[in-house]
Structure formats: C-alpha cells, structure tokens
DSSP file (Angstrom, degrees, kcal/mol; ACC not computed):
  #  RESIDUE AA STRUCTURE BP1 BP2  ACC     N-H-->O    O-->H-N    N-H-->O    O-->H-N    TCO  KAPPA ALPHA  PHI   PSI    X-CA   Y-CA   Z-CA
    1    1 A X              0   0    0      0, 0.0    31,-0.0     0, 0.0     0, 0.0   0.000 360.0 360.0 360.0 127.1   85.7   68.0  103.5
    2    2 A X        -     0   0    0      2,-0.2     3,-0.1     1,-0.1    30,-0.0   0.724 360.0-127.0 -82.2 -33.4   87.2   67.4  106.8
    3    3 A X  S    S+     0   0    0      1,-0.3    53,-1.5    52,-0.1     2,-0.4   0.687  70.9 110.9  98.7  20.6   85.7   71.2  108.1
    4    4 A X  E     +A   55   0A   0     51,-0.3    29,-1.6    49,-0.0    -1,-0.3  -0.978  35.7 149.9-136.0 131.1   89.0   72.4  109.3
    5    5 A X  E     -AB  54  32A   0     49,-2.6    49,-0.8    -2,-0.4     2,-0.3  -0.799  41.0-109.9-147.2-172.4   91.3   75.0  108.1
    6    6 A X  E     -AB  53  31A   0     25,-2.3    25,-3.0    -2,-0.2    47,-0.2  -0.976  42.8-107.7-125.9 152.9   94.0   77.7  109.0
    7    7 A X  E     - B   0  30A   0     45,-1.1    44,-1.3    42,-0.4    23,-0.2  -0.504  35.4-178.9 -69.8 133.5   93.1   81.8  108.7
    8    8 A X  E     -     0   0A   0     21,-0.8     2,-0.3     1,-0.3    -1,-0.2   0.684  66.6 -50.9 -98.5 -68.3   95.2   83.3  105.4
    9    9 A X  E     -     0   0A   0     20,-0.3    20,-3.9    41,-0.1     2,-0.3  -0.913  62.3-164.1-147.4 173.8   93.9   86.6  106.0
   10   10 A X  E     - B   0  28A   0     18,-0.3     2,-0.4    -2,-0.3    18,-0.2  -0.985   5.1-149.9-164.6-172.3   90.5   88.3  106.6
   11   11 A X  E     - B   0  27A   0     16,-2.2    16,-2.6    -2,-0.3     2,-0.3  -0.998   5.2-140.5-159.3 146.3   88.9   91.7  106.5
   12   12 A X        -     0   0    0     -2,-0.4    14,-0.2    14,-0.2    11,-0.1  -0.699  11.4-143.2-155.9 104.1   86.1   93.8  108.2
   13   13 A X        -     0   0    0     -2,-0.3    11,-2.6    12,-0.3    12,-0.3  -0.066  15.1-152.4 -45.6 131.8   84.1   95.9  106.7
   14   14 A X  E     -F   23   0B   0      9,-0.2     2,-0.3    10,-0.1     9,-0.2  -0.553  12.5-177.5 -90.5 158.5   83.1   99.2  108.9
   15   15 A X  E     -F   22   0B   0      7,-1.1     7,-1.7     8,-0.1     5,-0.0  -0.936  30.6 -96.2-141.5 164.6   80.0  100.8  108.3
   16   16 A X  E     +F   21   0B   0     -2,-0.3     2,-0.3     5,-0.2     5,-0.2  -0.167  31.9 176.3 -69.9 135.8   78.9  104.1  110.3
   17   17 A X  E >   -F   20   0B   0      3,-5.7     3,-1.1    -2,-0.0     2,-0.7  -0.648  61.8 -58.5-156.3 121.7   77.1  104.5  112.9
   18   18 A X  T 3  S-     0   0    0     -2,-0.3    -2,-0.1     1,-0.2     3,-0.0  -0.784 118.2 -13.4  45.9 -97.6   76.7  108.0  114.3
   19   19 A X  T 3  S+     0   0    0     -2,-0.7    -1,-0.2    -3,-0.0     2,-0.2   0.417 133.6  56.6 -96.9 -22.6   80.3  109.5  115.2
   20   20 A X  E <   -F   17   0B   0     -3,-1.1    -3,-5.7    -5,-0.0     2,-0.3  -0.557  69.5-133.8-129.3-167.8   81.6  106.3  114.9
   21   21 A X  E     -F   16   0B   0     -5,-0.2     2,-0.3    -2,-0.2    -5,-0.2  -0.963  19.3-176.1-128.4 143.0   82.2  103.2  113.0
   22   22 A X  E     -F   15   0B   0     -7,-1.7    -7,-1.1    -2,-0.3    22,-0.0  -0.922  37.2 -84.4-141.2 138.7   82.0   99.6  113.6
   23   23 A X  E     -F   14   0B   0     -2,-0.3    -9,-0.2    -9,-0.2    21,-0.1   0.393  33.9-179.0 124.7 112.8   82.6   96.1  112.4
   24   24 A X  S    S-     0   0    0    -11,-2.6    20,-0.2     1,-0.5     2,-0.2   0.928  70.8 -42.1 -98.5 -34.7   79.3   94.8  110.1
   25   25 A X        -     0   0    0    -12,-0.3    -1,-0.5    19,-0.2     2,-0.4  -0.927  55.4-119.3-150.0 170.6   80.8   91.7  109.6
   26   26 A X  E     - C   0  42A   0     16,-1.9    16,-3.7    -2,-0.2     2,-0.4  -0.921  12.9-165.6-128.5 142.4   84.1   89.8  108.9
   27   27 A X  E     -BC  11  41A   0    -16,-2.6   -16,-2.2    -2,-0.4     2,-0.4  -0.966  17.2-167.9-119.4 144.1   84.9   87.4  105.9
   28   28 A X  E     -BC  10  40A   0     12,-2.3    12,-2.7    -2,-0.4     2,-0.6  -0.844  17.8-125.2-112.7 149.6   88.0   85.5  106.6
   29   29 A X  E     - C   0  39A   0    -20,-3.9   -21,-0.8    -2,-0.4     2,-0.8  -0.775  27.9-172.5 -75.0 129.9   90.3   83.2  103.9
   30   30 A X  E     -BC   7  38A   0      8,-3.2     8,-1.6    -2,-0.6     2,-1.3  -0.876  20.9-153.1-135.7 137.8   90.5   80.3  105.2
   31   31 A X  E     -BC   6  37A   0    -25,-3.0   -25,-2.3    -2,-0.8     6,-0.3  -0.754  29.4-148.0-101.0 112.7   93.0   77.4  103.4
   32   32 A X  E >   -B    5   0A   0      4,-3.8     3,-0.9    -2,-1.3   -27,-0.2  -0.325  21.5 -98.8 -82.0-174.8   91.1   74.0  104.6
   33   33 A X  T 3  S+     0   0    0    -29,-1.6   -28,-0.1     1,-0.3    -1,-0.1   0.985 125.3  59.9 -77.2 -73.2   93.5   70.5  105.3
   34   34 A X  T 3  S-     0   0    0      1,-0.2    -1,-0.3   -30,-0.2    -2,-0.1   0.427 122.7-107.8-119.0  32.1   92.9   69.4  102.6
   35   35 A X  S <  S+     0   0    0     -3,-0.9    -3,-0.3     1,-0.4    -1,-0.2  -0.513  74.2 112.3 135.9 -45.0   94.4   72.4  100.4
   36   36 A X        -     0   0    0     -5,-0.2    -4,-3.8     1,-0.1     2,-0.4  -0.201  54.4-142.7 -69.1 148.3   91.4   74.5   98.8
   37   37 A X  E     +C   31   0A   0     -6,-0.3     2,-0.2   -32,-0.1    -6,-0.2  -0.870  20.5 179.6 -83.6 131.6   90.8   77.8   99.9
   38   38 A X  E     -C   30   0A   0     -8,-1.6    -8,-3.2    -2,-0.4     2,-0.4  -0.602  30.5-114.0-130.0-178.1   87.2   79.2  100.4
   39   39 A X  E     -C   29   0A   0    -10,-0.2     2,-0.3    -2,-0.2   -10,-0.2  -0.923  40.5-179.4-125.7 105.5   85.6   82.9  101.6
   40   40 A X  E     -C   28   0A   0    -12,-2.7   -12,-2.3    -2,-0.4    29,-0.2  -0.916  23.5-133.1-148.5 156.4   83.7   82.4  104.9
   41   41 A X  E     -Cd  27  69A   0     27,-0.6    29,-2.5    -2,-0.3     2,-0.2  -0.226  22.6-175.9-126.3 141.0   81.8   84.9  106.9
   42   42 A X  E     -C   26   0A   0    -16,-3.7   -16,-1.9    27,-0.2    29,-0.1  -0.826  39.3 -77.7-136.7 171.5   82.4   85.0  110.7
   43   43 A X    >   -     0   0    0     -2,-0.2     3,-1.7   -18,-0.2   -18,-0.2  -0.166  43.7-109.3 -74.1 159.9   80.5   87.4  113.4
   44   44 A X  T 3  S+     0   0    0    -20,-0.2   -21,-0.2     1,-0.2   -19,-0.2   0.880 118.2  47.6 -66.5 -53.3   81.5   91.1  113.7
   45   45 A X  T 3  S+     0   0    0    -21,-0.1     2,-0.4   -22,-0.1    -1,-0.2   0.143  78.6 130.5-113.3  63.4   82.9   90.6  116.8
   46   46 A X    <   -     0   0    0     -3,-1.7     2,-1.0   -20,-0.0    -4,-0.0  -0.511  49.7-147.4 -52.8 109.6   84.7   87.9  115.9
   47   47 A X        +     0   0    0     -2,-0.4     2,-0.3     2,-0.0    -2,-0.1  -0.793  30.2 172.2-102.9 117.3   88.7   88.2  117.0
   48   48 A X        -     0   0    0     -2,-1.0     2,-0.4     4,-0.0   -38,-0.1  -0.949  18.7-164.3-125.8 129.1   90.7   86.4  114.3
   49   49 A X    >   -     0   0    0     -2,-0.3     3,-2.6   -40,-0.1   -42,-0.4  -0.951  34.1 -97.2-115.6 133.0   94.5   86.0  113.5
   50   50 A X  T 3  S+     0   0    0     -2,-0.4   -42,-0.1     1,-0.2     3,-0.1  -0.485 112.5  20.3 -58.7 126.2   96.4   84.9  110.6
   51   51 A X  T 3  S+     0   0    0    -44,-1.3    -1,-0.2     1,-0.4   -43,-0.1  -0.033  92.8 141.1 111.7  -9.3   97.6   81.0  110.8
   52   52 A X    <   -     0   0    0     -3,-2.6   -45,-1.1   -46,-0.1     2,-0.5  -0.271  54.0-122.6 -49.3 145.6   94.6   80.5  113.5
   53   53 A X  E     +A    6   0A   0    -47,-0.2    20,-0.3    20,-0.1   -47,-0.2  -0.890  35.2 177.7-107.3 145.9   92.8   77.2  113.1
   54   54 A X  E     -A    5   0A   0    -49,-0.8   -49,-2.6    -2,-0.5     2,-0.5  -0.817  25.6-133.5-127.0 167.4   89.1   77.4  112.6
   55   55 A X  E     -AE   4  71A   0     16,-2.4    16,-3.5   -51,-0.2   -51,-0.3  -0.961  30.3-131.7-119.2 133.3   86.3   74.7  111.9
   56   56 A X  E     - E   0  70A   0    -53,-1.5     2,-0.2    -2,-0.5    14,-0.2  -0.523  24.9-174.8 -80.7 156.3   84.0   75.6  109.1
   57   57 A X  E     - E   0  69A   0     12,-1.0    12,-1.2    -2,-0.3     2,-0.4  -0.785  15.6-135.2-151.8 161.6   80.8   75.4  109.6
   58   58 A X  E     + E   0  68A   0     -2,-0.2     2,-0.4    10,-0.2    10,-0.2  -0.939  21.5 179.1-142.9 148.0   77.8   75.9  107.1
   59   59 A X  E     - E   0  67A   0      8,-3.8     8,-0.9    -2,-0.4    -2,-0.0  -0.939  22.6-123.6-138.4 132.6   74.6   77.8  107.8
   60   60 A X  E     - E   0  66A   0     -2,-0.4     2,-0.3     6,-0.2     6,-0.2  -0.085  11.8-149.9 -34.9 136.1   71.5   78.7  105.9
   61   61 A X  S    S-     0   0    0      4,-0.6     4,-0.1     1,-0.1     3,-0.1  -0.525  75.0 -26.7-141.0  89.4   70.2   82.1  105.2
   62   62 A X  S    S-     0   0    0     -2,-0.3    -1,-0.1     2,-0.2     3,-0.1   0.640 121.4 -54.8  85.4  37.7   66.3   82.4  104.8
   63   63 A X  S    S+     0   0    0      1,-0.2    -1,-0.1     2,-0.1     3,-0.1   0.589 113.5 125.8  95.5  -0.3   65.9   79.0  103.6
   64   64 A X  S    S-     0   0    0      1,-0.3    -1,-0.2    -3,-0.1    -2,-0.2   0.196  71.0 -51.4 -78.6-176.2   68.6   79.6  100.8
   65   65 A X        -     0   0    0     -5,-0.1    -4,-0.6    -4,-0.1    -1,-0.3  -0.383  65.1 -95.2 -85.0-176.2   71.9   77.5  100.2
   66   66 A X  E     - E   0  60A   0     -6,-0.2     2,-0.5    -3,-0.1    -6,-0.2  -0.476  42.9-155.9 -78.3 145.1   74.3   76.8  103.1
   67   67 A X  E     - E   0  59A   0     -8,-0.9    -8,-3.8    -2,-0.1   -27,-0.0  -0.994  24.8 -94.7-125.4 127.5   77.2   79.2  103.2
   68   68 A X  E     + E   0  58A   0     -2,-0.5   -27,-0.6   -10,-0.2   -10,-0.2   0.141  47.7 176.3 -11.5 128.0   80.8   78.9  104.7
   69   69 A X  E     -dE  41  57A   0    -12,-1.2   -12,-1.0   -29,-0.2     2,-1.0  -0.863  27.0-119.7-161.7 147.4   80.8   80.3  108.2
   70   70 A X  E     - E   0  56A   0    -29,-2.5   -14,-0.3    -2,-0.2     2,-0.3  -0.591  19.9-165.3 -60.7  85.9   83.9   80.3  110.7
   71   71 A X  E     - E   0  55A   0    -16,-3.5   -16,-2.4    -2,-1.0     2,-0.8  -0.615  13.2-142.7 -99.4 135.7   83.4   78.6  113.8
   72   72 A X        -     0   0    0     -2,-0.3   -18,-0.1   -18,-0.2     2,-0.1  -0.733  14.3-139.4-105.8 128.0   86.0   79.5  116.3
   73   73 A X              0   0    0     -2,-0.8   -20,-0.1   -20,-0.3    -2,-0.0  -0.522 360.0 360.0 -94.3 147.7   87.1   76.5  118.5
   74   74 A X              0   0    0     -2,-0.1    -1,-0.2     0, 0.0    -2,-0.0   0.469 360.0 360.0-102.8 360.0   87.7   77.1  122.3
C-alpha cells in the first residue's frame, strides 16, 4: 500500500461540553490509489474536504495494533 488516498466523506462526532459542543474526533473514508477503501481517524481539529488527498499513516494505541490515521499533507 502506496499510503495515499482521496477523502469520500467523513464525520465528526460532537460531544458536550458545558453550553456547548465540540468535535471529539473525526473518522474520514478515505478510497486509497490503489482502489480499497478504509475508515481512518484524523484529529478533532482536523479541516477536511471531500476529494482532498491525504497520506495514511498508521499509529499505535497503548501498545495495541496500528490503526489508519489521516495525515494531512501541506
């Protein structure tokens, strides 16, 4: 896997906090080059658009397996 995709859609869950609400994190679709589409978590305030290209990335989480995560390239 080459690590490279385009944005399909995504979504970000709110969760409360006081009066207001905010971003806990965002999982995007992401369709890689070389066709599959996978689920990967990007940062809360992450700013993302459908057809953006992103580099996938994968990152550990307490020593668990690697999970898909978005890296956004500048």
């Amino acid at each position: 896997m080459a690590g490279w995709g385009e944005i399909v859609s995504w979504t970000a869950p709110h969760i409360r906090d006081g009066e207001t609400t905010k971003p806990a994190y965002v999982i995007a679709l992401i369709q890689l080059d070389e066709g599959p589409w996978i689920y990967a978590q990007a940062g809360a305030d992450s700013e993302l658009s459908v057809g953006q290209t992103v580099k996938i990335g994968f990152n550990s989480v307490d020593g668990g397996e690697p999970l898909p995560v978005v890296a956004i390239p500048r």
